[in-house]
C-alpha positions as CSV (number, residue, x, y, z in Angstrom):
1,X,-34.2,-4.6,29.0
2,X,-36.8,-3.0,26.4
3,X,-37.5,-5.0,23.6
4,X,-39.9,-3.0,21.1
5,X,-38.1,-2.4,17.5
6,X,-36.4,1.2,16.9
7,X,-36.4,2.6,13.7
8,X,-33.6,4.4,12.2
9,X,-34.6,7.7,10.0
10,X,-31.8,7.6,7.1
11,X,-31.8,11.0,4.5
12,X,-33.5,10.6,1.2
13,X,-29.8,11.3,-0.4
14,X,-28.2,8.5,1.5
15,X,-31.1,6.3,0.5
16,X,-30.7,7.5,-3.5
17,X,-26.9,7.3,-3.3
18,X,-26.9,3.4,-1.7
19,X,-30.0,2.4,-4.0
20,X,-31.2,1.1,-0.7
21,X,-34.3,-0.7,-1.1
22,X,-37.2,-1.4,1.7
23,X,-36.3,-4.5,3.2
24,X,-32.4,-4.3,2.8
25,X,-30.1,-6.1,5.4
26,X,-27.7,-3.7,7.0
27,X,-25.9,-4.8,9.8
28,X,-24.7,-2.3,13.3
29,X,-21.8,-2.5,14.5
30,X,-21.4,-1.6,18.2
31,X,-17.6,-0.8,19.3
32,X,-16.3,1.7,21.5
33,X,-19.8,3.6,22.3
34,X,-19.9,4.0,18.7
35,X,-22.8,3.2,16.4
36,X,-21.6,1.7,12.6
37,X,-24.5,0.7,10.2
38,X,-23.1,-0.8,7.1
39,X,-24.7,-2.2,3.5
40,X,-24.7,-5.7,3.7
41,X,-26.1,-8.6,1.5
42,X,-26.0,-12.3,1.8
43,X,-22.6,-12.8,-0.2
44,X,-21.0,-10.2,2.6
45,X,-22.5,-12.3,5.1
46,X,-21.5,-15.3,4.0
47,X,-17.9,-14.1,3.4
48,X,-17.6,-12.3,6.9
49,X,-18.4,-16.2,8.8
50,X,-15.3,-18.2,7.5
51,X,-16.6,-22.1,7.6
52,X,-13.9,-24.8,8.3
53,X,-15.3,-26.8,5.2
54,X,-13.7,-23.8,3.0
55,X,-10.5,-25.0,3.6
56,X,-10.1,-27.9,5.7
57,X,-11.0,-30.2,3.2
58,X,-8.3,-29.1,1.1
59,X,-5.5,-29.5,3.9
60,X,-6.4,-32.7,4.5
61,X,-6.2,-33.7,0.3
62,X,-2.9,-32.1,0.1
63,X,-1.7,-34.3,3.7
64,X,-2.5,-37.3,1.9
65,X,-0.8,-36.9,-1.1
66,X,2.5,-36.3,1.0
67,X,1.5,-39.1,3.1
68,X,1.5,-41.4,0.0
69,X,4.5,-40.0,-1.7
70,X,6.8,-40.8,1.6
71,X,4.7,-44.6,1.8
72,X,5.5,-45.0,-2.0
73,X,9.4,-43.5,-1.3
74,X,9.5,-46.4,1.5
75,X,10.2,-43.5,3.7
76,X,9.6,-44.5,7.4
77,X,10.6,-41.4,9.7
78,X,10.5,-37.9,8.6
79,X,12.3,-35.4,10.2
80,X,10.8,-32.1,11.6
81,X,13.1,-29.9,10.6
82,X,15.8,-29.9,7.7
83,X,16.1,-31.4,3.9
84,X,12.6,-33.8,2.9
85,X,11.2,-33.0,6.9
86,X,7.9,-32.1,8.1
87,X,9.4,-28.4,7.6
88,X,9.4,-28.3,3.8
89,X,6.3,-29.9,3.5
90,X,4.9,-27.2,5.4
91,X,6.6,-24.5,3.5
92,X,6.2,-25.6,0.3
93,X,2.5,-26.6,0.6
94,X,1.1,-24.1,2.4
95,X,2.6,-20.9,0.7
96,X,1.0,-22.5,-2.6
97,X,-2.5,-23.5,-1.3
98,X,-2.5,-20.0,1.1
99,X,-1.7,-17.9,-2.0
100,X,-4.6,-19.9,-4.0
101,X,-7.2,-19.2,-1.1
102,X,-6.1,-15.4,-0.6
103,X,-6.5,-15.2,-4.6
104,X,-9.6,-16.7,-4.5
105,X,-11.1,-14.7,-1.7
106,X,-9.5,-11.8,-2.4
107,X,-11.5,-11.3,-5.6
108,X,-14.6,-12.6,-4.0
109,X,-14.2,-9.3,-1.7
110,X,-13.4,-6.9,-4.3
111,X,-16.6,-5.4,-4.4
112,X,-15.6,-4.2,-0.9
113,X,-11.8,-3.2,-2.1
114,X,-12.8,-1.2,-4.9
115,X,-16.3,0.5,-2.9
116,X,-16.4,3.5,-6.1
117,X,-16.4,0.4,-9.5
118,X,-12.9,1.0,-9.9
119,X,-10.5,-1.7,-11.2
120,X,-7.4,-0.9,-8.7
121,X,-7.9,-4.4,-7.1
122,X,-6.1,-6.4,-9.8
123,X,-3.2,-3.6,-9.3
124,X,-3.4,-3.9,-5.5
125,X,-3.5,-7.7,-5.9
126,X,0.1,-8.8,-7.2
127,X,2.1,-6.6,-4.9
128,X,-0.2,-8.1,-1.6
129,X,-0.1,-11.8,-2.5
130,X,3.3,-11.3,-3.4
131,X,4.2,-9.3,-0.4
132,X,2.2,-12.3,1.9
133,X,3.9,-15.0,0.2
134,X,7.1,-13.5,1.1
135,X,6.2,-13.1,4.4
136,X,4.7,-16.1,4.9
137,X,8.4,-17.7,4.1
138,X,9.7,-16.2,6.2
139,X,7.5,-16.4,8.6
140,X,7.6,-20.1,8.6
141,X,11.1,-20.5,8.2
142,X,11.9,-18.7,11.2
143,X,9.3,-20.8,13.2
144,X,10.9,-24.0,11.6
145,X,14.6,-22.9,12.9
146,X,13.1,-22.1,16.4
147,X,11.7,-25.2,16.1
148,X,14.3,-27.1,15.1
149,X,16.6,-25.8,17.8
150,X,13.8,-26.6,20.8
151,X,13.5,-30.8,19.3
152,X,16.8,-31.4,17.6
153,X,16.7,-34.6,15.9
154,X,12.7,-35.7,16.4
155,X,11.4,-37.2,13.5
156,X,7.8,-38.8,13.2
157,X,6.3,-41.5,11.0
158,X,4.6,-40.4,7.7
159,X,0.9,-41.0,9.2
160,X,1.3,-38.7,12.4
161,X,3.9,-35.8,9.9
162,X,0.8,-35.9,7.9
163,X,-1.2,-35.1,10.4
164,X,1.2,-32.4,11.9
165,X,0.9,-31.3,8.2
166,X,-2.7,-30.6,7.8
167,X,-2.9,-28.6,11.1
168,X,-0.6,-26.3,10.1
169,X,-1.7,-25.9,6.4
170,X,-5.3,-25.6,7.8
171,X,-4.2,-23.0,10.4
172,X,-2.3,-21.4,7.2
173,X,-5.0,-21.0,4.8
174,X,-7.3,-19.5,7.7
175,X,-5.1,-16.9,7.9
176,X,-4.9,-16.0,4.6
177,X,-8.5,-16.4,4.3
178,X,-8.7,-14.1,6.8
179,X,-5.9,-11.8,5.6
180,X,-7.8,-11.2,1.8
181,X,-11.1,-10.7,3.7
182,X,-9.6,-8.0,6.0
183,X,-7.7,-5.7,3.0
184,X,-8.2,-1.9,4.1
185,X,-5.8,0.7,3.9
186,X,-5.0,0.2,7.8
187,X,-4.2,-3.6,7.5
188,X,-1.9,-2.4,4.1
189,X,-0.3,0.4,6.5
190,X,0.7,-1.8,9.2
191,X,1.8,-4.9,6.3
192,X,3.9,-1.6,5.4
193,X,5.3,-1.0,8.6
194,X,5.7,-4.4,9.6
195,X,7.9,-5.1,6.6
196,X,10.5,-2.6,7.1
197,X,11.2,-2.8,10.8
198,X,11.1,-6.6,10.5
199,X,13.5,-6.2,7.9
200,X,15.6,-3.8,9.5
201,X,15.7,-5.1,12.9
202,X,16.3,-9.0,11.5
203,X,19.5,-7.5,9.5
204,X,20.5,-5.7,12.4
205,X,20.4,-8.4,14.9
206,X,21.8,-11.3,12.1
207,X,25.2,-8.9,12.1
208,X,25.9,-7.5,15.1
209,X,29.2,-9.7,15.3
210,X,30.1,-7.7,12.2
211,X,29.4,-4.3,14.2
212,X,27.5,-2.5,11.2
213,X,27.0,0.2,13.2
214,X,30.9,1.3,12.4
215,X,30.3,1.4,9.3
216,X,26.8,2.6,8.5
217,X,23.4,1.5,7.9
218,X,23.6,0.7,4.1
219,X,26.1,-1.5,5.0
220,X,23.6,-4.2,5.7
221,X,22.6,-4.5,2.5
222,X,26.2,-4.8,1.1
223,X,27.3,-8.2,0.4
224,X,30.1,-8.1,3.0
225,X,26.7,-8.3,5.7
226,X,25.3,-11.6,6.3
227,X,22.0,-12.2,5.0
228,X,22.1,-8.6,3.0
229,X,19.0,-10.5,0.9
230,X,16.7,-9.1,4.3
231,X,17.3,-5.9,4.4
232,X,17.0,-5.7,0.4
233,X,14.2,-7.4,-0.1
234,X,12.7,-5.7,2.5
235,X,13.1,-2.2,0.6
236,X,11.8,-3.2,-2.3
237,X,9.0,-5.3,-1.0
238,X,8.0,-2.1,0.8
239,X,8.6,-0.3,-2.4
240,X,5.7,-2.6,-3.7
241,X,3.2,-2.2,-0.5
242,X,3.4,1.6,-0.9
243,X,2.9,1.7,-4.8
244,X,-0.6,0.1,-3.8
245,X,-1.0,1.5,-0.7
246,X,-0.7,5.0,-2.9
247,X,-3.2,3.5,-5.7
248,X,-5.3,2.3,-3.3
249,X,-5.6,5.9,-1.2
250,X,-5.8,8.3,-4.1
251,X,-8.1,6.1,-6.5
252,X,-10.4,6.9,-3.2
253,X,-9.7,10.6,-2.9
254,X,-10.1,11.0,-6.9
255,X,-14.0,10.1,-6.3
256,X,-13.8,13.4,-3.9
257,X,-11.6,15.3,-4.7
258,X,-11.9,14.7,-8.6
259,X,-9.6,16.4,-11.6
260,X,-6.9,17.9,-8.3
261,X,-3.5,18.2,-10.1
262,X,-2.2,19.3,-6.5
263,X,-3.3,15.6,-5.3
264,X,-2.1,14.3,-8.5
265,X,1.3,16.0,-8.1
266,X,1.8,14.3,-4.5
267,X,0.6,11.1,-5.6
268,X,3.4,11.0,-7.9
269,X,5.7,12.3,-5.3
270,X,4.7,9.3,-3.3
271,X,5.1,6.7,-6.1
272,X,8.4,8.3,-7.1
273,X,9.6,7.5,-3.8
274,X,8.3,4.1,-3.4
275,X,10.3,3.9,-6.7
276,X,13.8,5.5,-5.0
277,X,13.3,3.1,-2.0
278,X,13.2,0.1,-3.8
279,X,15.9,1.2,-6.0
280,X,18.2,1.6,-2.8
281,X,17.5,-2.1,-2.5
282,X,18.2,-3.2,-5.9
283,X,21.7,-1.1,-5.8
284,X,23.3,-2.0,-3.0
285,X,26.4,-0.2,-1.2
286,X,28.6,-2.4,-2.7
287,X,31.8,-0.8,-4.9
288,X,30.5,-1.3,-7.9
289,X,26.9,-0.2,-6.9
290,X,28.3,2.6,-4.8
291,X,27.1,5.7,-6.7
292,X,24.2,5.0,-7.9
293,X,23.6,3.9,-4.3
294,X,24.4,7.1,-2.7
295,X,22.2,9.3,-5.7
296,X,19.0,7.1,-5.0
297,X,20.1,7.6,-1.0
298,X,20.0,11.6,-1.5
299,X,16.9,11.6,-4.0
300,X,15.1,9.8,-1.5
301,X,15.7,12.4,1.0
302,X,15.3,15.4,-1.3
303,X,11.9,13.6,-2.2
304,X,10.7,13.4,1.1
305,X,12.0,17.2,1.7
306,X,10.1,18.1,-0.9
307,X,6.9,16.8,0.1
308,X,7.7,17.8,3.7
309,X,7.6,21.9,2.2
310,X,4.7,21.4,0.0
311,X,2.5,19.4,2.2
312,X,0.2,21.4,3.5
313,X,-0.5,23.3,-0.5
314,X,-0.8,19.5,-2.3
315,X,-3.5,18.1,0.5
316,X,-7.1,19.3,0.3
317,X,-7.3,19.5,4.1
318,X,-4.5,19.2,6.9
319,X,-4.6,19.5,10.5
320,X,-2.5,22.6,12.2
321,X,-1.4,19.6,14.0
322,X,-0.1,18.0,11.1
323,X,0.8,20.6,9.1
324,X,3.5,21.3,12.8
325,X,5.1,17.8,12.6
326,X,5.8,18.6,8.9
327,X,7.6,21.6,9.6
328,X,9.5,19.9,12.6
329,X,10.0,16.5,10.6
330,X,11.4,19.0,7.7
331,X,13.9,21.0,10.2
332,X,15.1,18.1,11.8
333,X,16.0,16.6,8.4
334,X,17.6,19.8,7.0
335,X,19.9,19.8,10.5
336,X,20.8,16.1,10.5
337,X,22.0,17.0,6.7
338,X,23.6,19.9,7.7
339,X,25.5,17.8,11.1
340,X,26.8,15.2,8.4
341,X,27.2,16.8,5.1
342,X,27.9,20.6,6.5
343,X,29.9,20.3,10.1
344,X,30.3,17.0,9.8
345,X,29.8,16.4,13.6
346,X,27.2,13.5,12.7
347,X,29.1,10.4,11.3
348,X,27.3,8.4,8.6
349,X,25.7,5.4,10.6
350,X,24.2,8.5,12.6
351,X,22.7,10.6,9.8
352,X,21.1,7.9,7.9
353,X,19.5,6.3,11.1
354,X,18.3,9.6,12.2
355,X,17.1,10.6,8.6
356,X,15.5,7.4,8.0
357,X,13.2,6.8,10.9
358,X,12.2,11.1,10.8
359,X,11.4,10.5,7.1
360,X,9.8,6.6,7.5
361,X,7.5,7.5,10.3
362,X,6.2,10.9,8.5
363,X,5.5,8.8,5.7
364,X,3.6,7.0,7.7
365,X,1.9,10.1,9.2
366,X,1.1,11.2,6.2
367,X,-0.5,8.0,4.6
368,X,-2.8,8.4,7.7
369,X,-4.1,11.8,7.2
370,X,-4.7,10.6,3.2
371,X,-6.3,7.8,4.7
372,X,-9.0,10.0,6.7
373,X,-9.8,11.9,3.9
374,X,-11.0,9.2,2.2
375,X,-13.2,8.3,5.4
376,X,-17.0,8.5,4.7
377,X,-18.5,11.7,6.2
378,X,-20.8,11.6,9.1
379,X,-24.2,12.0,9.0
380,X,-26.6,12.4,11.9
381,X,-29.9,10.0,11.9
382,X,-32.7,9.9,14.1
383,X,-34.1,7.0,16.0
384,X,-38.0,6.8,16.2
């Protein structure tokens, strides 16, 4: 293998536009016979190698204090799972020291976040760590339940819980590390995506015994489902991951598509029915939330209708493949309507399933396609 030095030839309005400067560390990426050279500096560097010592240390302060809290309570077995076990020490400790270490690197990497100056990482911010927190709950508490079913009844003395401790709060805090270093609009997408089937799916599977499917899909949010606090705060949490997934794109697109009241226009579209979606959460199909219910229900389909028509006017660029699944999402919405509210041959369980995973996964689509327009054109270099 050759080892004399390339050289990469870069245009002089790259070079003015980056304020690059001879000398300069970029760093090449190689993946998938694909070339990437990206503005670095040491602080990216530094921030892109995560180092034990940025969060170990802390694990293992935060172990010892609940070690000497249970040695000071006389406590001499700790259960793994239930009330004062390994469980809530895990839970408690590591959602508060994971949300202070993806706060703290999250604004370390906000250059990165906000590439164009802007300020939307601090509105970005509270909607993430709140929607990762929540997550993280959950996360754990389902683990903890498995858990707890696979060693019923071990307990551990407070020396070796603490050390159970501080391998999971380490493991923890990585992640989270790792989760504020890693905040694009793809990772926010699939957070998005994540949420709502998770959510879905859990409240579907938690009351099958109550065969929600007679009924319809709402009625897992009802208070006659069990657990009707999943699928409810899964709505509004993705209400919150698409209100900044939206700030995030368009704040982007602004610096290229600047002063576009047609982008303007959808992006309100968008946040209006991040808006309605949570709202169907917050009202649930209970009787006394039942109308307003079904109104946000029907907005939020008109809403998507809406942008569905005007699509292909409001973007700057669409693909005719695109610009096709529009039309076909929009059809297929307007007949599943018409089956349910027209000929009523669908029954309700049947409209709003089909209606919500045709309008859920063009959203979906359609975040994508915003997403590559904010995409950094390509420029051909030569290597001498």
């Amino acid at each position: 293998m050759s080892t004399s030095t390339r050289k990469l030839s870069i245009p002089a309005e790259v070079v003015d536009k980056l304020n690059l400067k001879p000398g300069d560390p970029v760093k090449i990426v190689s993946q998938d016979n694909e070339f990437i050279v990206k503005l670095t500096n040491k602080k990216e560097l530094a921030l892109n190698s995560i180092s034990i010592l940025w969060y170990l240390p802390t694990s293992i302060v935060v172990g010892l204090i609940f070690y000497a809290v249970f040695i000071n309570q006389k406590v001499h077995q700790i259960p793994l799972h239930g009330d004062n076990s390994i469980a809530t020490m895990v839970i408690f400790g590591s959602v508060i020291t994971g949300i202070i270490f993806f706060s703290i690197f999250f604004f370390l990497n906000r250059k990165r976040i906000s590439k164009d100056g802007s300020r939307v990482y601090l509105r970005i911010y509270f909607p993430l760590v709140i929607s990762f927190a929540v997550i993280l709950v959950l996360g754990l508490l389902g683990l903890f339940w498995v858990i707890g079913l696979m060693f019923h009844g071990v307990s551990f003395d407070p020396f070796t819980s603490a050390i159970i401790f501080i391998l999971f709060n380490a493991l923890i805090n990585y992640s989270m590390i790792l989760a504020a270093l890693s905040v694009s609009t793809n990772v926010m997408t699939n957070l998005l995506m994540a949420v709502i089937i998770s959510g879905t799916v859990l409240s579907m599977l938690s009351n099958q015994n109550s065969h929600w499917w007679q009924h319809n899909l709402s009625f897992l949010g009802t208070q006659m489902a069990d657990k009707s606090w999943q699928f409810n705060l899964s709505l509004m949490l993705s209400s919150l991951l698409m209100i900044a997934l939206v700030d995030y794109l368009f704040v982007s697109l602004h610096a290229t598509f600047p002063h576009s009241k047609k982008l303007l226009l959808l992006r309100t579209l968008l946040t209006v029915t991040a808006i309605d979606i949570a709202a169907v959460g917050i009202f649930p199909n209970d009787i006394s939330f039942h109308n307003i219910h079904t109104q946000f229900a029907q907005l939020l389909v008109l809403f998507v209708l809406a942008m569905m028509i005007s699509v292909n006017w409001l973007l700057p660029k669409t693909s005719k493949e695109f610009t096709l699944v529009s039309i076909g999402a929009g059809i297929a919405i307007a007949a599943t309507s018409i089956g349910f509210y027209g000929i009523h041959y669908l029954s309700l369980t049947a409209f709003e399933l089909i209606a919500f995973m045709i309008a859920f996964a063009w959203i979906l689509i359609l975040l994508q396609n915003i997403t590559d327009l904010t995409q950094t054109e390509n420029i051909t270099v030569r290597i001498e």
